[in-house]
N, C-alpha and C positions, 0 to 999 in steps of 0.2 A: 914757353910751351903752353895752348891750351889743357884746360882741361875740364871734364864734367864734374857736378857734384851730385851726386848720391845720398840723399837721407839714410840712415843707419837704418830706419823702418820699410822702407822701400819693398825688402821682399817679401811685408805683410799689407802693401797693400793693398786693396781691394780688386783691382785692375789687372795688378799682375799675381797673385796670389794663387788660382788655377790655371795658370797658363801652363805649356810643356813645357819640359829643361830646354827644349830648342827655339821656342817661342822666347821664352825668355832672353836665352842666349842673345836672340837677336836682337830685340829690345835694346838690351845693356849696350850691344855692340854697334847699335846706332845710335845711339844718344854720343856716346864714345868719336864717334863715328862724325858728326854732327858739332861737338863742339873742336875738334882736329883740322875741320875742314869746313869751306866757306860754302855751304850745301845750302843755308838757311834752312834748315831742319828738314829738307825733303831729300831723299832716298832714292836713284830714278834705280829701274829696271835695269841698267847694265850694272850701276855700282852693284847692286846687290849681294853678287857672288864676292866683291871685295869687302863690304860688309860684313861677310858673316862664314866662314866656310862646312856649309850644311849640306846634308842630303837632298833637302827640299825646301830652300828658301823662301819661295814663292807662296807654299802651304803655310809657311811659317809666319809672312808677312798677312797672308787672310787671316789668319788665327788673331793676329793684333788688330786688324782691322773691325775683326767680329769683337775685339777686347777693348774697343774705341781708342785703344795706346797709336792706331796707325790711321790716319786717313790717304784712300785710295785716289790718285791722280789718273783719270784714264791715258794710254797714251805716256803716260809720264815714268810714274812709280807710287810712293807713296810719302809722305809728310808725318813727324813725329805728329801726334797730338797734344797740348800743353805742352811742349818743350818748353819754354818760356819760363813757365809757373813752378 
């Protein structure tokens, strides 16, 4: 079974540290999200609502994008940022 790993500090970091409880939610739930499945860290537009189940995913994903956690694909969806790292 994959899985992600998470630093214990993670929810003080700098990044995600003012995000919303739903920004973040979705964060966590695509990295989650990401190593489960063979996405290579990008996120399109349909999976989203699988991703995450939010009121406004969409808003949720600009919010990371504005938090550099999400780079935007036009056409696509969006890509973890340092996933990797």
């Amino acid at each position: 079974m994959p899985w992600a790993h998470i630093d214990e500090r993670f929810p003080w970091n700098w990044r995600v540290r003012f995000l919303s409880d739903e920004a973040f939610r979705l964060y966590v739930s695509a990295i989650c999200w990401s190593a489960g499945n063979p996405t290579d860290r990008v996120i399109t537009s349909k999976e989203l609502r699988l991703v995450v189940d939010a009121r406004a995913p969409r808003q949720q994903a600009e919010e990371l994008v504005a938090a550099e956690l999400f780079e935007e694909l036009p056409g696509v969806g969006w890509r973890i940022h340092d996933y990797h790292d």
